[in-house]
N, CA, C and O atoms as a Maestro MAE file, in Angstrom:
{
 s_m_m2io_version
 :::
 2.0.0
}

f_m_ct {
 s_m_title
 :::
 protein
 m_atom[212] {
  # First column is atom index #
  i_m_mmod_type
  r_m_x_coord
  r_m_y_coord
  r_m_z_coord
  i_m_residue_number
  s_m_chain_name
  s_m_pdb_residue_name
  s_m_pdb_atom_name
  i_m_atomic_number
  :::
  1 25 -21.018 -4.802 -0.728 1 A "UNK " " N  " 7
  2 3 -21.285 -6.193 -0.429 1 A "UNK " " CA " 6
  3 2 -20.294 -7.101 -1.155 1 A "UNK " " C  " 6
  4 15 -19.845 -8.160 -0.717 1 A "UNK " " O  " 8
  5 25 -20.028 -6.547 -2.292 2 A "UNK " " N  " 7
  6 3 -18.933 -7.314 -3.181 2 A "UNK " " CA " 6
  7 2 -17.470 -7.717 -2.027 2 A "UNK " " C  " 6
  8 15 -16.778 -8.716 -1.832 2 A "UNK " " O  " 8
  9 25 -17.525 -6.334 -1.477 3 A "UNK " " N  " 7
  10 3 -16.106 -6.832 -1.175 3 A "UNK " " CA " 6
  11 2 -15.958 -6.890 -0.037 3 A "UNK " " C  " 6
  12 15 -14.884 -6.558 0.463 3 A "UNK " " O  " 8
  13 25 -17.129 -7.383 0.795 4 A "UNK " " N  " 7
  14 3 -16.972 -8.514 1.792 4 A "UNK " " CA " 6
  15 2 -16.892 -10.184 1.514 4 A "UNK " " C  " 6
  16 15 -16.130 -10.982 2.059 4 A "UNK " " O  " 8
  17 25 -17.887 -10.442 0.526 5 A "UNK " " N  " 7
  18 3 -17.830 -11.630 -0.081 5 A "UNK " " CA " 6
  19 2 -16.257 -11.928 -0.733 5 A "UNK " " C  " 6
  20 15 -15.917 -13.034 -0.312 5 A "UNK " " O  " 8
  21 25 -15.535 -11.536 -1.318 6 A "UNK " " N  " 7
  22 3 -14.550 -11.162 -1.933 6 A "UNK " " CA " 6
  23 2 -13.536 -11.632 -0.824 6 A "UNK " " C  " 6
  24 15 -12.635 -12.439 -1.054 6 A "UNK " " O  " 8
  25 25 -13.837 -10.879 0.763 7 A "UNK " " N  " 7
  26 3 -12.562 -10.925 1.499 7 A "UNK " " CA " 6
  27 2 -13.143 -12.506 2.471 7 A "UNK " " C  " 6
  28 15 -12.556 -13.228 3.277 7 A "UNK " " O  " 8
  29 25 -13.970 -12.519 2.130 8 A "UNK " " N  " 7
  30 3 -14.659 -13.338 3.451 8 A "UNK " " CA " 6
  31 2 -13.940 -14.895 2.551 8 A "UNK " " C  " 6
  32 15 -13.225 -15.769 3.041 8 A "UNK " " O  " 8
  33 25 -14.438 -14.779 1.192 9 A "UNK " " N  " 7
  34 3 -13.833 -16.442 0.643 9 A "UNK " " CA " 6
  35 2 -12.555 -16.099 0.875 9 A "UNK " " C  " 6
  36 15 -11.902 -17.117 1.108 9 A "UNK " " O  " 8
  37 25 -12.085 -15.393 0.905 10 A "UNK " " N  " 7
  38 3 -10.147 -15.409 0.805 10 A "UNK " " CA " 6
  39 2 -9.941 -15.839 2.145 10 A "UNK " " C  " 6
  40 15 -9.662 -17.038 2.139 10 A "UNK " " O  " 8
  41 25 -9.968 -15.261 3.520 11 A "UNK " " N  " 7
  42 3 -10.473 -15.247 4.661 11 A "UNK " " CA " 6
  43 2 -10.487 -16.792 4.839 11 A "UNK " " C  " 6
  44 15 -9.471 -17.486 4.792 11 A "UNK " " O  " 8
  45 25 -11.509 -17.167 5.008 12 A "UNK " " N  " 7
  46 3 -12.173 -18.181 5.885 12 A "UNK " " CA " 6
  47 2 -11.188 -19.498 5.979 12 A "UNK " " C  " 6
  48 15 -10.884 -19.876 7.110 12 A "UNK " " O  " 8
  49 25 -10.664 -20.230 4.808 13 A "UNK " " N  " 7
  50 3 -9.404 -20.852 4.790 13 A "UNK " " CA " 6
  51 2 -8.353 -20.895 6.099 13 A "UNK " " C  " 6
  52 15 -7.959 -21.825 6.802 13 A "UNK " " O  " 8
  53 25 -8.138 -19.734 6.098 14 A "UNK " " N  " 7
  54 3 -6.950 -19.557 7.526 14 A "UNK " " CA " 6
  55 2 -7.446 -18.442 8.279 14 A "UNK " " C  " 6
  56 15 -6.608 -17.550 8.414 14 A "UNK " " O  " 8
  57 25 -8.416 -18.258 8.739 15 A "UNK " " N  " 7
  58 3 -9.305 -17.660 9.837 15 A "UNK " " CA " 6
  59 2 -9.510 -18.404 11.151 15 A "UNK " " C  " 6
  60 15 -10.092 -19.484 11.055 15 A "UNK " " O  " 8
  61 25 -9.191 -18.069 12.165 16 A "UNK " " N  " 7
  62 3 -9.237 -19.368 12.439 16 A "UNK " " CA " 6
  63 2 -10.491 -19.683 12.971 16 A "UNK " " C  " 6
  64 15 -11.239 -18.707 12.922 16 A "UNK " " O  " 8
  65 25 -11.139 -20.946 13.594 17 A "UNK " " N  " 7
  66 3 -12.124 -21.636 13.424 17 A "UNK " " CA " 6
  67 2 -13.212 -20.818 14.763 17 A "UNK " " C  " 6
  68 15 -14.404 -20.518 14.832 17 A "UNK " " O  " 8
  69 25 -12.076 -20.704 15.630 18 A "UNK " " N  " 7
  70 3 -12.461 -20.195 17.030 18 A "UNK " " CA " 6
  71 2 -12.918 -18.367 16.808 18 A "UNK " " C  " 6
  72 15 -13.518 -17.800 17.721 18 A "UNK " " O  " 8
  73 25 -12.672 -17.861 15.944 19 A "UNK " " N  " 7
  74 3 -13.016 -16.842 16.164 19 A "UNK " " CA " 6
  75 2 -13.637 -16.840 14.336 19 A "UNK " " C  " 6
  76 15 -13.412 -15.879 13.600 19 A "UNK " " O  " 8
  77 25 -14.042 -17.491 14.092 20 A "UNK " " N  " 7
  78 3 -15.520 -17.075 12.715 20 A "UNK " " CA " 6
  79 2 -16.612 -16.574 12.876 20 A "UNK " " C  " 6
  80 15 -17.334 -16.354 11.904 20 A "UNK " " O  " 8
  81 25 -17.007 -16.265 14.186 21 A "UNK " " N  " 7
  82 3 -17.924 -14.995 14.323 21 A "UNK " " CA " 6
  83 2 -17.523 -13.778 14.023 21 A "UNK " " C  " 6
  84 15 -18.253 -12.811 14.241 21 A "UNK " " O  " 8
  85 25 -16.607 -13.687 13.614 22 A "UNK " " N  " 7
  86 3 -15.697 -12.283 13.420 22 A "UNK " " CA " 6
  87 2 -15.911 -11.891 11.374 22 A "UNK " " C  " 6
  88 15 -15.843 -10.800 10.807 22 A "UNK " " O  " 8
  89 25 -16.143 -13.153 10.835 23 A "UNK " " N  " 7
  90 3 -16.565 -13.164 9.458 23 A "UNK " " CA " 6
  91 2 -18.054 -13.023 9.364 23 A "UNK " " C  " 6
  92 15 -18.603 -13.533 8.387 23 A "UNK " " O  " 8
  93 25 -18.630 -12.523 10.075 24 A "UNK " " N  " 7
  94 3 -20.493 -12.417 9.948 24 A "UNK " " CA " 6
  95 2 -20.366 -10.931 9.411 24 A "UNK " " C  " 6
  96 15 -19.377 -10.227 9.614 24 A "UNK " " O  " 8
  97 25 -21.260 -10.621 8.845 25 A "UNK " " N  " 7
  98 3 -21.265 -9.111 8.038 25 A "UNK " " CA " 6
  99 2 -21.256 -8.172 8.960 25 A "UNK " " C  " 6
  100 15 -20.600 -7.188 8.616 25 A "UNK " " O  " 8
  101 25 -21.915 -8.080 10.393 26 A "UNK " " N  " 7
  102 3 -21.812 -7.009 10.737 26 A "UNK " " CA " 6
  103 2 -20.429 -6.747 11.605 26 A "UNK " " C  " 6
  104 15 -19.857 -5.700 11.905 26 A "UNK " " O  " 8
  105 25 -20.152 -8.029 11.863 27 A "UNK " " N  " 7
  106 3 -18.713 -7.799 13.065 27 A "UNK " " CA " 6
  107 2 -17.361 -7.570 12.117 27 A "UNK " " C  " 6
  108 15 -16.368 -6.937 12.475 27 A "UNK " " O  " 8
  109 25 -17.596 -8.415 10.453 28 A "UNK " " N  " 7
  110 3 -16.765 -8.341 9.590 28 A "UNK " " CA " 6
  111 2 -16.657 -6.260 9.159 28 A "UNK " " C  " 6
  112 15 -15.584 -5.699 8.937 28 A "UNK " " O  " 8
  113 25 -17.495 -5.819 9.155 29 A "UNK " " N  " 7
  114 3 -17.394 -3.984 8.946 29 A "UNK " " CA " 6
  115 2 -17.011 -3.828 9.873 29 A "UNK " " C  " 6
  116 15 -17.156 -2.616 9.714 29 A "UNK " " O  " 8
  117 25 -16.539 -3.899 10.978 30 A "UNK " " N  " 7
  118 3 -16.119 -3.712 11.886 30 A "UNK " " CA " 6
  119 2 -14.361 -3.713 12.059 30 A "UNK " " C  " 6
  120 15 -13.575 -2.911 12.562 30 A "UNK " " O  " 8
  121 25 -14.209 -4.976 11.403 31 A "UNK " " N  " 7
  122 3 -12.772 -5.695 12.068 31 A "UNK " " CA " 6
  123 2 -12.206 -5.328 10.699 31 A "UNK " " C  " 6
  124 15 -11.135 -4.723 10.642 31 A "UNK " " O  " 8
  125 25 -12.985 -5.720 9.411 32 A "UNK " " N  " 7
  126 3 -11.879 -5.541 8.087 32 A "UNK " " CA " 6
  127 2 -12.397 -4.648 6.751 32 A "UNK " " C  " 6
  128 15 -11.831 -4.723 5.661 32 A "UNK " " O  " 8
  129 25 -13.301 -3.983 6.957 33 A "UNK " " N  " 7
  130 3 -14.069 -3.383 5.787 33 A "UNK " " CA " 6
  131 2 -13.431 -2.673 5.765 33 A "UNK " " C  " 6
  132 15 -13.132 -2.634 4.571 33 A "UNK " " O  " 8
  133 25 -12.721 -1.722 6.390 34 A "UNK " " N  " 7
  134 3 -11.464 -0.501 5.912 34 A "UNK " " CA " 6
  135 2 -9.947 -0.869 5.453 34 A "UNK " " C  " 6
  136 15 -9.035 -0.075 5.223 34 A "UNK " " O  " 8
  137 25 -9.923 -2.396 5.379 35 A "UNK " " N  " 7
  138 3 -9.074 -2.715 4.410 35 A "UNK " " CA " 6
  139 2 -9.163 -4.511 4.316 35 A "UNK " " C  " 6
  140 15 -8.576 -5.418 4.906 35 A "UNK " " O  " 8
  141 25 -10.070 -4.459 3.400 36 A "UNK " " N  " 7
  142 3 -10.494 -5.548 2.760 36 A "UNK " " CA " 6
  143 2 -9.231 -6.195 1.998 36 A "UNK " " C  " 6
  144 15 -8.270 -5.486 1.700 36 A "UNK " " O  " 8
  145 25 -9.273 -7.729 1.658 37 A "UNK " " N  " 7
  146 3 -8.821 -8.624 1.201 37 A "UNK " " CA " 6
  147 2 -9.185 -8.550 -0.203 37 A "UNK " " C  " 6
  148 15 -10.338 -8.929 -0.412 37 A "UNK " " O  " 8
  149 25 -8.396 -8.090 -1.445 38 A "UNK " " N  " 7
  150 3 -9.005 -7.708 -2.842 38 A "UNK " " CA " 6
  151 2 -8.562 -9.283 -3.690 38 A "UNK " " C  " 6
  152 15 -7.586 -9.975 -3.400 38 A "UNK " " O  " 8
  153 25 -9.403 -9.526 -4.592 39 A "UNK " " N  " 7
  154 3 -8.440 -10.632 -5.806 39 A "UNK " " CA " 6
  155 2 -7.866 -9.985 -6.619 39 A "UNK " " C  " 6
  156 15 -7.902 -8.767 -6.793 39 A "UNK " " O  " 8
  157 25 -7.348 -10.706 -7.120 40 A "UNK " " N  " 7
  158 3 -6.441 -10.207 -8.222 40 A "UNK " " CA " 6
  159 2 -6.896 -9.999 -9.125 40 A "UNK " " C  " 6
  160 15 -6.059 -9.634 -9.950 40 A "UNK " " O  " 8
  161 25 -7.958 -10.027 -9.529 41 A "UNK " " N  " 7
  162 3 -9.357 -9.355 -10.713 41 A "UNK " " CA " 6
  163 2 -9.651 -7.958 -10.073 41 A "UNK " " C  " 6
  164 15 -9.631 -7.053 -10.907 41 A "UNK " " O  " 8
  165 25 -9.879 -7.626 -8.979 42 A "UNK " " N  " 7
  166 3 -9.911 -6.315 -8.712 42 A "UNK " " CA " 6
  167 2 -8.658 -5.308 -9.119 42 A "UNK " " C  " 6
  168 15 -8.828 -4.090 -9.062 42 A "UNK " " O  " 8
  169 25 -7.288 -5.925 -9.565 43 A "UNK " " N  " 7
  170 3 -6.466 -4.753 -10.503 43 A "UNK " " CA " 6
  171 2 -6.901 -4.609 -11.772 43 A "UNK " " C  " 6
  172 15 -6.411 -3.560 -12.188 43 A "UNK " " O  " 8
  173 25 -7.457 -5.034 -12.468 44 A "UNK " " N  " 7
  174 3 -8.177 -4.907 -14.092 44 A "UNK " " CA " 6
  175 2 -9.442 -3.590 -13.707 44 A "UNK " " C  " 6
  176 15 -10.068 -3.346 -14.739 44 A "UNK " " O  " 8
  177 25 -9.782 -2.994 -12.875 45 A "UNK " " N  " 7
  178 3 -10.179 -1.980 -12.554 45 A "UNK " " CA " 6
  179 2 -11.683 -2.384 -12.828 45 A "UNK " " C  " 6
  180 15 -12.350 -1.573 -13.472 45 A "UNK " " O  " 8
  181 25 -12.096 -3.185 -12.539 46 A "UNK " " N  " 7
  182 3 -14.019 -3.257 -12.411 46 A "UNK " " CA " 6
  183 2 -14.423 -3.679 -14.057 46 A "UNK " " C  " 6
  184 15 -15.585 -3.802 -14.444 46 A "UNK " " O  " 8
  185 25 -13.371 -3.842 -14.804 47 A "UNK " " N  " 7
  186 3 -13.894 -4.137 -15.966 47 A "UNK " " CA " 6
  187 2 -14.373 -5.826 -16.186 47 A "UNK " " C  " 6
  188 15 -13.845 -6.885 -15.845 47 A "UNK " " O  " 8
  189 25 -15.415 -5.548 -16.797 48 A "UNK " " N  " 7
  190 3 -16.016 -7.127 -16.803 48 A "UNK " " CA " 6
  191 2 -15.804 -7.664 -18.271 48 A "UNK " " C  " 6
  192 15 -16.013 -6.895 -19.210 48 A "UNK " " O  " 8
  193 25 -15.383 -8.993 -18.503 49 A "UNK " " N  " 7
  194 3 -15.583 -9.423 -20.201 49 A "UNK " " CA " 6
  195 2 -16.335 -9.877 -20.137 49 A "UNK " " C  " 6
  196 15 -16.711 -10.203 -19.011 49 A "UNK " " O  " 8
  197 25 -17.137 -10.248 -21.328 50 A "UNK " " N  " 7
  198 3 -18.607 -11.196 -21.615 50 A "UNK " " CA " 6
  199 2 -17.972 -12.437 -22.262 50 A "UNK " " C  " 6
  200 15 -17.004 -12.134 -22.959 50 A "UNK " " O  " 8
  201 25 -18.253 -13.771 -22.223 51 A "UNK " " N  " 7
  202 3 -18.124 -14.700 -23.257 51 A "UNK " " CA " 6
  203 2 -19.287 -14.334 -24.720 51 A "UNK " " C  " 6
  204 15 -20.494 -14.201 -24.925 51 A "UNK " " O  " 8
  205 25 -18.366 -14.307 -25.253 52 A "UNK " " N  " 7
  206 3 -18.747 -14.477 -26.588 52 A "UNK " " CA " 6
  207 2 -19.065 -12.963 -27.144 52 A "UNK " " C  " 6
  208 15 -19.655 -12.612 -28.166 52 A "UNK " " O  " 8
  209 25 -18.422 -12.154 -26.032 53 A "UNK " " N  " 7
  210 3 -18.097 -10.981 -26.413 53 A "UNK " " CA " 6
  211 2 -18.248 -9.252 -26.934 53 A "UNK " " C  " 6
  212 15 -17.240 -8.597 -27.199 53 A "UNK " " O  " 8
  :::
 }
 m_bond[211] {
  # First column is bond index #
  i_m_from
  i_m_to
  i_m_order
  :::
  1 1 2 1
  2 2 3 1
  3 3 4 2
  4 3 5 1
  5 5 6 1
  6 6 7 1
  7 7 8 2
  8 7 9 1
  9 9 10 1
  10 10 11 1
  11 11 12 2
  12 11 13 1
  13 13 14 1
  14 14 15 1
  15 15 16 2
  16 15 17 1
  17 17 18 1
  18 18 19 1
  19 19 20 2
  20 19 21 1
  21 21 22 1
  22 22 23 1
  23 23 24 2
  24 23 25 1
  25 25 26 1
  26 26 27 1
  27 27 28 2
  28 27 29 1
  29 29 30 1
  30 30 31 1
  31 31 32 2
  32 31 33 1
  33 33 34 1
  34 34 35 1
  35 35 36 2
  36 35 37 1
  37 37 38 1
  38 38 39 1
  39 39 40 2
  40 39 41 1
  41 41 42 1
  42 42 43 1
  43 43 44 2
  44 43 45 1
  45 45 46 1
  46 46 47 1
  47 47 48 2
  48 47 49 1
  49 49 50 1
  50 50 51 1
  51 51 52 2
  52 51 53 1
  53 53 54 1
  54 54 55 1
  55 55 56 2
  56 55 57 1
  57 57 58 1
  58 58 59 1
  59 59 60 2
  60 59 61 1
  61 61 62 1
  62 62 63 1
  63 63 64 2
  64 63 65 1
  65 65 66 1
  66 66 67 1
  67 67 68 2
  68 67 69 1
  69 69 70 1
  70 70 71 1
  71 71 72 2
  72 71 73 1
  73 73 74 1
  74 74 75 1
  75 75 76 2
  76 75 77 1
  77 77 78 1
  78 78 79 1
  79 79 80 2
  80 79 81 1
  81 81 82 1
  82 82 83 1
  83 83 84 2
  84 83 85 1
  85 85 86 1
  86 86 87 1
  87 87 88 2
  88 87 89 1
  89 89 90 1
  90 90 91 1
  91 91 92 2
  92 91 93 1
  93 93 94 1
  94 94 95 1
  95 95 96 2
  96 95 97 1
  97 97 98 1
  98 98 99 1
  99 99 100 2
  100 99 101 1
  101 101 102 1
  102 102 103 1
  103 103 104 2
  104 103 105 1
  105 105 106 1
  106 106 107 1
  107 107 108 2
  108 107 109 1
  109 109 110 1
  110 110 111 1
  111 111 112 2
  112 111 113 1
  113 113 114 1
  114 114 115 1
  115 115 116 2
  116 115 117 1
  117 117 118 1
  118 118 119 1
  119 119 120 2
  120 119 121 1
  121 121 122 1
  122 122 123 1
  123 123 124 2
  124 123 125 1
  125 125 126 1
  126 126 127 1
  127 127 128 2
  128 127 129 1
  129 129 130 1
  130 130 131 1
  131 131 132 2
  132 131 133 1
  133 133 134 1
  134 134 135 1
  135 135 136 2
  136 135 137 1
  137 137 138 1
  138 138 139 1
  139 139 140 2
  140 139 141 1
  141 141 142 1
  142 142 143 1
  143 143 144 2
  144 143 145 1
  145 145 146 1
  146 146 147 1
  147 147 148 2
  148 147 149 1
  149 149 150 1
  150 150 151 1
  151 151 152 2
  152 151 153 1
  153 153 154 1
  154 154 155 1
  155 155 156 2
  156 155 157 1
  157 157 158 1
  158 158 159 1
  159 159 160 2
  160 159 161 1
  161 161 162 1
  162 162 163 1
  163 163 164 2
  164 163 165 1
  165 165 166 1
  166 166 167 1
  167 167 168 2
  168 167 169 1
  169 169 170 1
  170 170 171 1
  171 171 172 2
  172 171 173 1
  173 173 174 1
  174 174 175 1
  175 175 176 2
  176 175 177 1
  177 177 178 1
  178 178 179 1
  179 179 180 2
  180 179 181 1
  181 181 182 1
  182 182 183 1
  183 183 184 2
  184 183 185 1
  185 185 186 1
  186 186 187 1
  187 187 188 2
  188 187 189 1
  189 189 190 1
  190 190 191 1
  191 191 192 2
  192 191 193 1
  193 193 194 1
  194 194 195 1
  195 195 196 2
  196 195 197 1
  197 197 198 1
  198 198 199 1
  199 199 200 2
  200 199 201 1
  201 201 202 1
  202 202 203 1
  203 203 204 2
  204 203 205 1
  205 205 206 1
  206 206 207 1
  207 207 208 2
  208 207 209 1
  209 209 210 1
  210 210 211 1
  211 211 212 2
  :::
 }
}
């Protein structure tokens, strides 16, 4: 689920308007879940920091 949310905010910006049924979860596994849109926090490998540590 992470990394639909993940691709869907990156996504939606320049998606275009006419076809955003294509960003709904089930049509989105469909069209991009086998190669999702990652951030650039996903190279630090899943590691999380805490504030205050």
């Amino acid at each position: 689920m992470r990394d639909y949310f993940v691709d869907v905010l990156q996504r939606v910006g320049k998606h275009p308007a006419s076809l955003v049924h294509q960003l709904t979860p089930r049509i989105w596994k469909q069209m991009f879940a086998a190669n999702p849109l990652r951030s650039d926090l996903h190279d630090l490998g899943g590691r999380r920091t805490d504030a205050g540590g």
